[in-house]
Every structure is written in structure tokens, then in C-alpha cells.
C-alpha positions as MATLAB code, in Angstrom:
seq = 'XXXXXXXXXXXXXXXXXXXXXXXXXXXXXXXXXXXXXXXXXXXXXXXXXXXXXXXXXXXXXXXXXXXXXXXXXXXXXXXXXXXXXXXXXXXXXXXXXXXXXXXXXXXXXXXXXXXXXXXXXXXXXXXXXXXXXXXXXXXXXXXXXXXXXXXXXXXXXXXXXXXXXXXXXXXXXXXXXXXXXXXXXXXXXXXXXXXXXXXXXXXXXXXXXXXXXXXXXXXXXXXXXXXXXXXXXXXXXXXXXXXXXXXXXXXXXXXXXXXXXXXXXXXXXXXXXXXXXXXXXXXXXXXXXX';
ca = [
       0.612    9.289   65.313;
       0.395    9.086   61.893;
       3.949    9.223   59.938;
       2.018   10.795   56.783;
       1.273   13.644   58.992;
       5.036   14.373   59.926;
       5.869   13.582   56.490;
       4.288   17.159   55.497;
       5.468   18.240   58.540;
       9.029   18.251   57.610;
       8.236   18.677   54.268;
       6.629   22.246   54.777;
       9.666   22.940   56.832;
      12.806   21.704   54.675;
      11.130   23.790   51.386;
       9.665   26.544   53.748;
       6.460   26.477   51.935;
       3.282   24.708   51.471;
       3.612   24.896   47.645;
       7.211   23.132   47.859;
       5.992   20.557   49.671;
       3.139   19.953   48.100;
       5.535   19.411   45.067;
       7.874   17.390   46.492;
       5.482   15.282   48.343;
       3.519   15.007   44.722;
       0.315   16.052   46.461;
      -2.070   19.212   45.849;
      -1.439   22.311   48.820;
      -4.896   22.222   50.468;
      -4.090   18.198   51.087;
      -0.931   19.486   52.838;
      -2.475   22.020   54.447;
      -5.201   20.106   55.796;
      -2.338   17.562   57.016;
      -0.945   20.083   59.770;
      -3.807   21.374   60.890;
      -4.716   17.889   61.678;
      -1.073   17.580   63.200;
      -1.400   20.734   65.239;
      -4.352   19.503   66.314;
      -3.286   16.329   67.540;
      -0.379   18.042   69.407;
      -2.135   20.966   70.952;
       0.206   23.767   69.798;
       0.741   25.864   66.779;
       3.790   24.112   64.401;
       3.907   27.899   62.401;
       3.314   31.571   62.551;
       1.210   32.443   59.632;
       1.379   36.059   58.310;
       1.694   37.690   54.858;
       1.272   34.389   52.921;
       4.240   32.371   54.398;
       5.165   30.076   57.409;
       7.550   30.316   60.026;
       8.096   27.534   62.345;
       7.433   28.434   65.752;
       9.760   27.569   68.812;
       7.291   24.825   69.461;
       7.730   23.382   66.104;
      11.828   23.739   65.930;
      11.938   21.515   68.598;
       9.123   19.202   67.396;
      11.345   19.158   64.069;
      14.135   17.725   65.307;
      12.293   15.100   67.176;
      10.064   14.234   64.116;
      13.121   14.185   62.028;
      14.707   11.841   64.328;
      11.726    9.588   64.306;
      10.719    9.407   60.179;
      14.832    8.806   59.826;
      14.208    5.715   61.709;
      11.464    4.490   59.800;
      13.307    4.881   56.935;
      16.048    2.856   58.124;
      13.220    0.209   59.179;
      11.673    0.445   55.645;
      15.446   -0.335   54.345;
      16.007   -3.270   56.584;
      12.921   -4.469   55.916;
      13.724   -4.608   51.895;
      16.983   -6.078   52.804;
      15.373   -8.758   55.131;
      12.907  -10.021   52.721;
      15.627   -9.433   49.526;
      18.151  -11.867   51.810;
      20.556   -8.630   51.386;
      21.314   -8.767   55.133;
      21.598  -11.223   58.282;
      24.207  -14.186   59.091;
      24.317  -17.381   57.506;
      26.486  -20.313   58.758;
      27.705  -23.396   56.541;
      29.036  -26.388   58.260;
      31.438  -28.304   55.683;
      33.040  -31.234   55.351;
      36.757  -30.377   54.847;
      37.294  -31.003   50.778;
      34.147  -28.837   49.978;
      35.078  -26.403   52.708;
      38.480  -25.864   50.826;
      37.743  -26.400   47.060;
      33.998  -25.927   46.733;
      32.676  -22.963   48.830;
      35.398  -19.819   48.568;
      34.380  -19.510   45.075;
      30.292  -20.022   45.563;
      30.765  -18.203   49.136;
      32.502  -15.153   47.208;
      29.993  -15.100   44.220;
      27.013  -14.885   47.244;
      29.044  -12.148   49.246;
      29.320  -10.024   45.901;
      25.749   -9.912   45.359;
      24.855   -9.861   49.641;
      27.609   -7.533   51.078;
      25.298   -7.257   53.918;
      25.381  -10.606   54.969;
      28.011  -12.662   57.313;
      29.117  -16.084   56.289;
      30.475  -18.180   58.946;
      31.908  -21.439   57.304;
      32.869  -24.275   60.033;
      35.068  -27.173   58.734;
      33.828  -30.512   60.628;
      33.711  -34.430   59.773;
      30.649  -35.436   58.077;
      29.808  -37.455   61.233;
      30.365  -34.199   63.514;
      28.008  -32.243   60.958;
      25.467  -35.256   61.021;
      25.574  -34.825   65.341;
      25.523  -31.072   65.131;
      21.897  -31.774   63.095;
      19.738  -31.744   66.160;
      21.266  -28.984   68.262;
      20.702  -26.752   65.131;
      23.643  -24.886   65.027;
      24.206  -24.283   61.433;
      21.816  -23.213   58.662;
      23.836  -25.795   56.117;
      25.585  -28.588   56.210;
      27.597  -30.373   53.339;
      28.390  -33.688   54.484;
      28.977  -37.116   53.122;
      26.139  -39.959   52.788;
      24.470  -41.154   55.059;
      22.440  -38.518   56.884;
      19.542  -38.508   58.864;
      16.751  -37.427   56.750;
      14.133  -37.378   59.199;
      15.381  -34.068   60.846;
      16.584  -32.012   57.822;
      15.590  -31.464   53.906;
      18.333  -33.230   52.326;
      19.802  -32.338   49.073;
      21.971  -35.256   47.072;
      24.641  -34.052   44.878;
      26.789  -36.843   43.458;
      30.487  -36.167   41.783;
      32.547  -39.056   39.537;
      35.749  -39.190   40.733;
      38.979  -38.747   39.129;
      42.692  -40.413   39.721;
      45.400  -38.391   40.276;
      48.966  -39.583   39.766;
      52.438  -38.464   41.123;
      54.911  -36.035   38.509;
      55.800  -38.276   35.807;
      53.875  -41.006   36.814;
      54.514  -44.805   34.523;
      50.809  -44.362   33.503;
      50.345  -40.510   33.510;
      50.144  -41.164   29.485;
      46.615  -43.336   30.263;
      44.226  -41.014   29.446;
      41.535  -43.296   30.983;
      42.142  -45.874   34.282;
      40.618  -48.561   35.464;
      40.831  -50.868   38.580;
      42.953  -53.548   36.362;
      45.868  -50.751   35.383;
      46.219  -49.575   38.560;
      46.345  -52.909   40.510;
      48.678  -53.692   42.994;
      50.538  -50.210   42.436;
      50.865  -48.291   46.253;
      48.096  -46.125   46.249;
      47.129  -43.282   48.836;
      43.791  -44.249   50.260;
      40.980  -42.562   51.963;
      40.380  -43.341   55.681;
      38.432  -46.705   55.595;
      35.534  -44.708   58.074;
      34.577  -42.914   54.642;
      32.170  -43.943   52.575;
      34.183  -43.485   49.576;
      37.082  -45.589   50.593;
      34.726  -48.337   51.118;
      33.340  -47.772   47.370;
      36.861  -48.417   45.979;
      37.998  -51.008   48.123;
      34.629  -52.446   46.696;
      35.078  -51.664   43.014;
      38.783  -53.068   43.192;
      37.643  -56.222   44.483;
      34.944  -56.535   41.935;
      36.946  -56.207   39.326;
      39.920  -59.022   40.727;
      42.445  -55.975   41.420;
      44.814  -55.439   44.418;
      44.296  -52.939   46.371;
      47.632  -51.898   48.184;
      47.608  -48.457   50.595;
      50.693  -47.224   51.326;
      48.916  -44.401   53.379;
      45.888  -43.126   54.235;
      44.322  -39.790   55.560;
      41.135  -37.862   56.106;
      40.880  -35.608   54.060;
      40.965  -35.335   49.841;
      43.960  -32.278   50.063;
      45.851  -34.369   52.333;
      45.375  -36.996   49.686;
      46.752  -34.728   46.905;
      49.487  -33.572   49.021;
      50.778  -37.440   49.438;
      50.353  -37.809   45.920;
      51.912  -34.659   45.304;
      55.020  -35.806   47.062;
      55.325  -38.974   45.151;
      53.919  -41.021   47.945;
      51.124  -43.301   45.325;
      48.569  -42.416   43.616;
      44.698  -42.015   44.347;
      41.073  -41.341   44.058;
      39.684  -37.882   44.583;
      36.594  -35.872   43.763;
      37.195  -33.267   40.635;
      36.979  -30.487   42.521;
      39.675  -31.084   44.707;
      42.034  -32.034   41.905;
      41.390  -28.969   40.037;
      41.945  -26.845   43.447;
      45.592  -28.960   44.168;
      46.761  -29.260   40.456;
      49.599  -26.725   41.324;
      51.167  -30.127   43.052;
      52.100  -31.428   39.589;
      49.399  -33.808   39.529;
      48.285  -35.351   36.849;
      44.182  -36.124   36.802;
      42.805  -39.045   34.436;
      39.315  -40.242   34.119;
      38.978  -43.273   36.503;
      36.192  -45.847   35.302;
      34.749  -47.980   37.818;
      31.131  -49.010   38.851;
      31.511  -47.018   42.023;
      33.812  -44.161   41.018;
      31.992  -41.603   42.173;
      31.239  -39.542   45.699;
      28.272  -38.888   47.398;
      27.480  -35.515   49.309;
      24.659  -34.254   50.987;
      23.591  -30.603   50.965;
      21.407  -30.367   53.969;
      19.534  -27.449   55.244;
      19.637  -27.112   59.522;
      15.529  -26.239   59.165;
      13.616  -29.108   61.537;
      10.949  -31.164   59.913;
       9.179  -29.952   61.593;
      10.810  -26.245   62.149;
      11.984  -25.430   65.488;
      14.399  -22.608   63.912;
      13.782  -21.219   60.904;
      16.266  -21.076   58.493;
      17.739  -17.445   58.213;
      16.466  -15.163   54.724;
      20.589  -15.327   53.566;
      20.355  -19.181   53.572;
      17.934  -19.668   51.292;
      18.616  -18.399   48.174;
      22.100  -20.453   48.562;
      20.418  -23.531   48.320;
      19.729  -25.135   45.524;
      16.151  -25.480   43.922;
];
């Protein structure tokens, strides 16, 4: 059945004339006329009484009203979710993070994509970036922000890459520094990164390189466990910017920190197969990058 034909249909009806619809409907009368006689015909009953120049729906056509008006509400609300389909406006999206990002990077950009996408649901996981890197082939997130290395040959990788910063205790001997180096902070206790992260292994690397001691007094995980030890007075350590600026509040003091390998690797990576055995949902999409 065609929907232009109940179109007029309930057009004649809600403005009780041929001439109203016709107006609303921004077409001439005889094309709306013409429209439900081809209706009625279609149907097999009369939709009006016609007498003295006007139309009155018949019982017949009351109760094919509501019915029609039923049916061209829901392909409006088709034609909407359409729009909102193919404008991303609606759907689910889930991010799998790697705890620092999950904490210091994504409420803000998460937030900022809600506000223009109410219609969307964000699910964000927090996992290792070796859990996120095994969760690639099961496809059960539509990103993942993990730490170097990834398997490319299953995903579209995206490589961001962040300098990182040193953050010292309250009132910390070289908190007047404005710059630090391996050679300054040598030998002082310093709150280290588990050694199974690539970063870690960077410093250890750039400390050795340039003839400095390297002496953990701790180590953890996770960057705001790191700023919590530091925080406390425990040492002092490497982080990535963002996760100084998000733990500040601690007292900590952040200084540039200038070493060869001073700087973190993350991968933005996109749960689509090479080739696609899921497609990535609409919502996803415009939160990447391009």
C-alpha cells in the first residue's frame, strides 16, 4: 500500500477538507482527490460520504483512520531512527581502556560525545592492556586504548604518543628544578611502574643510558596509584601528563622530565576485523580519530 496514499488520507480527515489538505500537504485538490479514490479503490469501500460539497468520514473510514494513523506514526518513527542511525545520534558504543586513560582521558571526551549523542550508550570497561589485546579476537568492544604492542593484523590501529612528566612529593629537594633529567634524579627512591609495562622498561632504559641509579622503593600498575604513592611522600616518578593534571589535587608537583625515552606509547584501536566480521557500530565512528 502506498504510504502517499494514507498520507492524504489522514490529511483530508485531520483538516476535514480536500482544500486543507491539499494545503497542508503543498499539493493541488484534484491530486488529492485523485489520491483517495485510488485508496478507496484499493480497499473496496467508501473512506467518505460526499454531499453538499464536503466529506464526512464514513464508519468504514473511522476505523481505517485509526489504523492508518497507527501505521504512518510508525514510519515516522522509522524515518527518525533512520536519521539518527546514519547521523550516529543513537545505538551503544563500548570502549575498553587501559586504567590511566579510563580515569583521566575519557570522562571528559566521553562527556563532550554524550552532549552532542544523548541517544547513545557508552559502556567504558577498565582492563590491562594485555586483557584488551586478548579481548581483540572475541570482538567484544568497539575500542580499545591500550599500551604498545598490539596485534595489528586483526584491528586498524591508531598510535598516539604522550612525553611524560615527573612528579615529585609536597616540598620536594628538587621541586624548584623546573626541568629533570636522569642525572638529578639518580639514586633518589623513586615510585616505579610495574616492570611488565612497557614504559617502566623505557626508563629503566633511559636511566641506564645515561649512568644513573635507578632505585624503586615501590611499584604498582597503574599511573593514579603512582600519584597516590607520590602523593603520600613515598618517591617520586614518571607519569603521562594527563594523569598528573587529573591527580594534581595530591600536592604534586609536575616538571618536564628530559630523557631519550620519556615518553608513552598508546594505541587507539578500533574492534572492526581486517577483514570485518562485526562491523563497528555508527556511535563508534565518529569517536575515532581521522
Amino acid at each position: 500500500m502506498d504510504v502517499r496514499l494514507l498520507e492524504a488520507f489522514r490529511a483530508v480527515v485531520d483538516h476535514r477538507s480536500v482544500t486543507g489538505a491539499a494545503a497542508a500537504m503543498g499539493v493541488t485538490q484534484p491530486a488529492v482527490s485523485s489520491q483517495i479514490a485510488r485508496l478507496e479503490q484499493e480497499l473496496g469501500f467508501s473512506l467518505f460520504e460526499r454531499g453538499n460539497g464536503r466529506l464526512r468520514p464514513t464508519a468504514e473510514g473511522l476505523l481505517f483512520y485509526a489504523e492508518a494513523a497507527k501505521a504512518l506514526t510508525g514510519i515516522d518513527r522509522l524515518a527518525q531512527a533512520a536519521e539518527q542511525i546514519r547521523t550516529a545520534q543513537t545505538g551503544r558504543l563500548v570502549i575498553a581502556s587501559h586504567p590511566s586513560a579510563s580515569i583521566s582521558l575519557l570522562p571528559d571526551v566521553v562527556s563532550a560525545f554524550l552532549a552532542e549523542r544523548p541517544g547513545v550508550l557508552v559502556r567504558v570497561l577498565s582492563r590491562n592492556s594485555d586483557v584488551i589485546s586478548r579481548l581483540l579476537p572475541a570482538e567484544s568492544y568497539d575500542i580499545g586504548i591500550a599500551e604498545m604492542p598490539v596485534d595489528e593484523s586483526a584491528v586498524r590501529v591508531t598510535r598516539f604518543r604522550m612525553r611524560c612528566v615527573a612528579i615529585l612529593p609536597p616540598a620536594h629537594k628538587l621541586a624548584a628544578r623546573a626541568t629533570l633529567s636522569p642525572k638529578l634524579l639518580s639514586g633518589r627512591p623513586v615510585v616505579a611502574l610495574a616492570r611488565t609495562l612497557q614504559t617502566s622498561m623505557r626508563l629503566i632504559n633511559a636511566f641506564a643510558d645515561a649512568g644513573a641509579d635507578w632505585n624503586p622503593v615501590a611499584e604498582a600498575e597503574y599511573f593514579a596509584t603512582v600519584c597516590g604513592l607520590v602523593g603520600s611522600g613515598a618517591g617520586w616518578s614518571i607519569v603521562d601528563p594527563l594523569s598528573a593534571e587529573t591527580f594534581r589535587h595530591l600536592g604534586l608537583t609536575v616538571r618536564t622530565f628530559e630523557a631519550p625515552s620519556a615518553s608513552t606509547a598508546t594505541a587507539s584501536t578500533s574492534a572492526e576485523s581486517m577483514p570485518p566480521l562485526r562491523p563497528m557500530m555508527a556511535p563508534g565512528k565518529p569517536f575515532l580519530p581521522r
